[in-house]
C-alpha positions in Angstrom: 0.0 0.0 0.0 2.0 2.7 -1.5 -0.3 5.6 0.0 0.5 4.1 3.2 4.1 5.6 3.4 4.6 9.1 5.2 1.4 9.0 6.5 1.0 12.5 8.7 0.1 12.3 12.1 -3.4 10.9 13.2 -4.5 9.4 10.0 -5.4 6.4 8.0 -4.3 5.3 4.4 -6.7 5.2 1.9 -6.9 1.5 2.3 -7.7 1.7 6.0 -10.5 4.4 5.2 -12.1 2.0 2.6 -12.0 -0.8 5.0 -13.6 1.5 7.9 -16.5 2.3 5.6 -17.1 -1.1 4.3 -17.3 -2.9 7.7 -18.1 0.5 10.3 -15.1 -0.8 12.5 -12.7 1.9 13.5 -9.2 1.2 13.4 -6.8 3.1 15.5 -4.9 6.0 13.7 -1.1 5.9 13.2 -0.1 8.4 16.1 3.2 9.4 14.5 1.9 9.0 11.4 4.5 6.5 9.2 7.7 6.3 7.2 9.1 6.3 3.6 8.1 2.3 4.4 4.6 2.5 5.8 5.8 1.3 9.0 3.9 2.8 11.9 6.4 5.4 13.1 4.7 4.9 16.8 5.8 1.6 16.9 9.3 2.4 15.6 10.0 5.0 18.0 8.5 2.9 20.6 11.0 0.0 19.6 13.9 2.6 18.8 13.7 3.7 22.8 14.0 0.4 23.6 17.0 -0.2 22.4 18.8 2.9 23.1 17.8 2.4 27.0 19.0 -1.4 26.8 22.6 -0.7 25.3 22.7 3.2 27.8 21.8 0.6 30.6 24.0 -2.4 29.2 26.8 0.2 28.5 26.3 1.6 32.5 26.8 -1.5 34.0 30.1 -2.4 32.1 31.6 0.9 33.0 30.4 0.3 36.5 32.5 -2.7 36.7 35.4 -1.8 35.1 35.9 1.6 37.0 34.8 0.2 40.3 37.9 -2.7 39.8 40.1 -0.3 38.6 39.5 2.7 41.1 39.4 -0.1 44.2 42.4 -1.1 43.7 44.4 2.2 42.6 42.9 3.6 45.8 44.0 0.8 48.0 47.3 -0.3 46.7 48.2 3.5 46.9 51.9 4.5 46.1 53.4 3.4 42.9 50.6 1.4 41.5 48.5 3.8 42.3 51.0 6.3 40.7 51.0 4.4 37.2 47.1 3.4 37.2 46.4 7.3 37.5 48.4 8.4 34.5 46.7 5.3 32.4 43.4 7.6 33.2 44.8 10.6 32.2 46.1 9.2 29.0 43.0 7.6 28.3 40.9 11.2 29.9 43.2 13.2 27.4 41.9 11.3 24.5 39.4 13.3 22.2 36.2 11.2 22.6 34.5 11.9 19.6 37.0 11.0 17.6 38.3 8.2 19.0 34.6 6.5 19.5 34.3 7.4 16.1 37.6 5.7 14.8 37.4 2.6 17.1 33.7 1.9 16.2 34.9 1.7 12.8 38.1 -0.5 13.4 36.2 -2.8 15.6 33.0 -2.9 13.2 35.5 -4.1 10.2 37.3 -6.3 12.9 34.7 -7.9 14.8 32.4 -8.9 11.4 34.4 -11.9 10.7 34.7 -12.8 14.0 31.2 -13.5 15.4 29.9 -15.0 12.1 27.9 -18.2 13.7 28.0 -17.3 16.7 25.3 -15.9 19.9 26.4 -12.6 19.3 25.9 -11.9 15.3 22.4 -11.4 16.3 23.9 -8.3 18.1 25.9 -7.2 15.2 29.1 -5.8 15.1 27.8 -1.9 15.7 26.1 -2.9 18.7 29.1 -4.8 20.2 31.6 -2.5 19.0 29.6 0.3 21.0 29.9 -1.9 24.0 33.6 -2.7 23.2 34.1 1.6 23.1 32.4 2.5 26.1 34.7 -0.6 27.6 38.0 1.5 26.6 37.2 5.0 27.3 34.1 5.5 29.4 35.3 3.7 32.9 37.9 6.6 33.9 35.4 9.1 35.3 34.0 5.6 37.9 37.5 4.7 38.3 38.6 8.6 39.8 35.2 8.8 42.0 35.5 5.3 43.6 39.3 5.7 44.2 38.9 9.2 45.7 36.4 7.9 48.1 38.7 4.6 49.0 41.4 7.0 49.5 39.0 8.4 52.5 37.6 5.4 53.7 40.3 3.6 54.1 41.9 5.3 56.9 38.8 5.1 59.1 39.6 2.6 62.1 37.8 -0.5 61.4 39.9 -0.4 58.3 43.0 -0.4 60.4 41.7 -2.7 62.8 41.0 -5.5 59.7 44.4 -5.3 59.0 45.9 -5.5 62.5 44.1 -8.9 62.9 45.4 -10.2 59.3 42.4 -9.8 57.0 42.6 -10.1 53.2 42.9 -7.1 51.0 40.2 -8.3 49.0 37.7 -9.3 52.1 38.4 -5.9 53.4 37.7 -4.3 50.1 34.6 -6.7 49.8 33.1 -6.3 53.2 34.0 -2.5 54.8 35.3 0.0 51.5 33.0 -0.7 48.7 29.7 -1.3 50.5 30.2 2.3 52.2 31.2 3.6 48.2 27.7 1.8 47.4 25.6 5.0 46.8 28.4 7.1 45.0 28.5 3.9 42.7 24.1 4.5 42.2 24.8 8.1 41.5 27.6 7.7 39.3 25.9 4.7 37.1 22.7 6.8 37.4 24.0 9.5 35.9 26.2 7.4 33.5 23.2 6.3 31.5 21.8 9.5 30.2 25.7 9.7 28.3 25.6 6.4 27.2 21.8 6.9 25.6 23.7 9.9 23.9 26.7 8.6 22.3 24.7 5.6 21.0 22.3 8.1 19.3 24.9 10.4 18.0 26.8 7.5 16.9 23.5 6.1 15.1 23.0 9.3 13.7 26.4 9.2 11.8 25.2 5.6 11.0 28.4 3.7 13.5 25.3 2.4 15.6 22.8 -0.2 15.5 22.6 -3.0 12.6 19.5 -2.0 10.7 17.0 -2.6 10.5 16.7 -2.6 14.1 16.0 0.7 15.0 17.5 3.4 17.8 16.6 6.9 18.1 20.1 7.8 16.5 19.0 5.7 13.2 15.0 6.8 13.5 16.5 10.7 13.4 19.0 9.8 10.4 16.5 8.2 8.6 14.4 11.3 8.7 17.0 13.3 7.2 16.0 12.9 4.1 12.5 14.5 4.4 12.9 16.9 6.5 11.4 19.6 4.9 8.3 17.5 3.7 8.3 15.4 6.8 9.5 17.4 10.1 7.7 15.1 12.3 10.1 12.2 11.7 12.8 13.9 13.1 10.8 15.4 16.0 9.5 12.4 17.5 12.4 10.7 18.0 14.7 14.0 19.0 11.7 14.8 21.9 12.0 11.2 23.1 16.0 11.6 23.4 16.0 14.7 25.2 12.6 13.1 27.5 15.2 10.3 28.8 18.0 12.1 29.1 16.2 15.2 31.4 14.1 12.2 33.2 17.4 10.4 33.8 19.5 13.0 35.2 16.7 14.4 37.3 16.7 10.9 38.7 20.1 11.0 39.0 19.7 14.2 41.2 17.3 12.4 42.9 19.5 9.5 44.2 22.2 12.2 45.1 19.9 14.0 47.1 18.4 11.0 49.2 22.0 9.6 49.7 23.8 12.3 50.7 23.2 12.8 54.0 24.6 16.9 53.9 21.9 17.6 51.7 19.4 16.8 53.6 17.1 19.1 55.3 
C-alpha cells in the first residue's frame, strides 16, 4: 500500500478508510503517522527507545564494573601502583572522545564482522558490540577517579586499620568494609552514566556507526528522517523529543538518588 508511506500524524491510508466504511469498524490511527516504508512510526520510536535504553543501561553497567575494579584497587594499593594506574586515566581522559569513538567503532565494526559469524552474538551485530567494546575502553575513567577518591577516604577510618591488625585479606576488606560504604556514590555515578551512554549511541546512530538496521534506535529513527525533513518534520521530531525526555528524566533521577544519599543535603 504505496499511500500508506509518510502518512502524517493521526490518520489512516486510503486503504484503512475504505475498510472503515465497508465494515463500520474503527481502526486506530497511526499516532506518528509513518515512514518512507509505511511502518507505523509509533511503533518504531516505541522499539527505537527500547533499544537505546537497553545498550545506555547495558553500557552503564560495564563501565560500572570496570571503574569500580580499577579505582578499588588504585585507591588501595596507593603509592606506585596507584602512581601508574592514575596516569593510564589521564592518558585515556586526554583522549578526544569523539573521535576516537568514532575511529574505534569503525576498526572494531570491520574487525569484529568476521569474528562472530555463527556465533550468539551476530544477532547483536558488530555496531552494537563495538559500541559496547568503546564504552569498555574509554568511558570507565570518570567511575575509576570517583571510587578511588572515596577509597582513598575510607580507608583510613579505624575498622579499616583494625582488619588489618588482625590479618584480613585485602580483598575481604575491600569486599566487606570499603566498597559497601562507596555503594551510593556507585548508584549516582551509574545513574547519571546512563543518560551519556543513551547519547553517544544516538549520536553514533545518527552518523550511521550504531545499531545493525534494521533494528532501530533513536540515532538511526532521526538519520532516517534526514532525508525528508522539509516535507516530513515530524520524523525527526518524535524521536529527538523522546532523546531529550530520557536524558532530562534520567538525570533528574540521578539528582534524585544524590539528594536521598547524601546525607549533607538533607534538610
Amino acid at each position: 500500500d504505496k499511500t500508506a508511506a509518510n502518512l502524517a500524524p493521526f490518520t489512516w491510508s486510503e486503504n484503512e478508510l475504505k475498510y472503515m466504511e465497508e465494515t463500520g469498524e474503527q481502526l486506530f490511527p497511526h499516532i506518528f503517522g509513518t515512514d518512507k516504508m509505511c511502518r507505523d512510526y509509533f511503533a518504531r520510536v516505541i522499539y527505537g527507545t527500547r533499544v537505546s535504553l537497553s545498550v545506555g543501561l547495558f553500557a552503564s553497567i560495564l563501565v560500572m564494573i570496570i571503574g569500580v575494579l580499577y579505582g578499588a584497587i588504585a585507591g588501595y594499593a596507593g603509592g606506585k601502583v596507584d602512581l601508574v594506574m592514575m596516569r593510564i586515566c589521564d592518558i585515556i581522559y586526554s583522549l578526544p572522545d569523539l573521535l576516537m569513538v568514532i575511529l574505534l567503532s569503525v576498526v572494531l565494526r570491520e574487525t569484529l564482522g568476521a569474528a562472530i559469524t555463527g556465533t550468539v552474538f551476530a544477532k547483536l551485530g558488530t555496531n552494537m558490540l563495538s559500541l559496547f567494546i568503546v564504552f569498555g575502553l574509554l568511558y570507565w575513567v570518570g567511575m575509576a577517579r570517583l571510587v578511588r577518591g572515596q577509597i582513598l577516604t575510607i580507608k583510613e577510618n579505624e575498622y579499616v586499620l583494625a582488619a588489618r591488625t588482625i590479618g584480613t585479606k585485602p580483598s575481604r576488606i575491600l569486599k566487606k568494609h570499603i566498597l559497601p560504604n562507596c555503594l551510593s556514590v556507585i548508584i549516582i555515578s551509574v545513574a547519571l552514566q546512563v543518560p551519556s551512554a543513551i547519547f553517544t549511541e544516538s549520536y553514533l546512530s545518527f552518523l550511521g556507526l550504531g545499531v545493525s538496521q534494521p533494528m532501530p534506535s533513536l540515532g538511526s529513527l532521526a538519520n532516517e528522517a534526514r532525508g525528508a525533513l522539509q516535507a516530513y518534520p515530524f520524523q525527526l521530531v518524535f524521536p529527538a523529543l523522546m532523546i531529550c525526555l530520557i536524558v532530562l528524566s534520567l538525570n533528574l533521577l540521578g539528582d534524585g538518588l544524590r539528594d536521598a544519599f547524601d546525607p549533607k543535603l538533607r534538610r
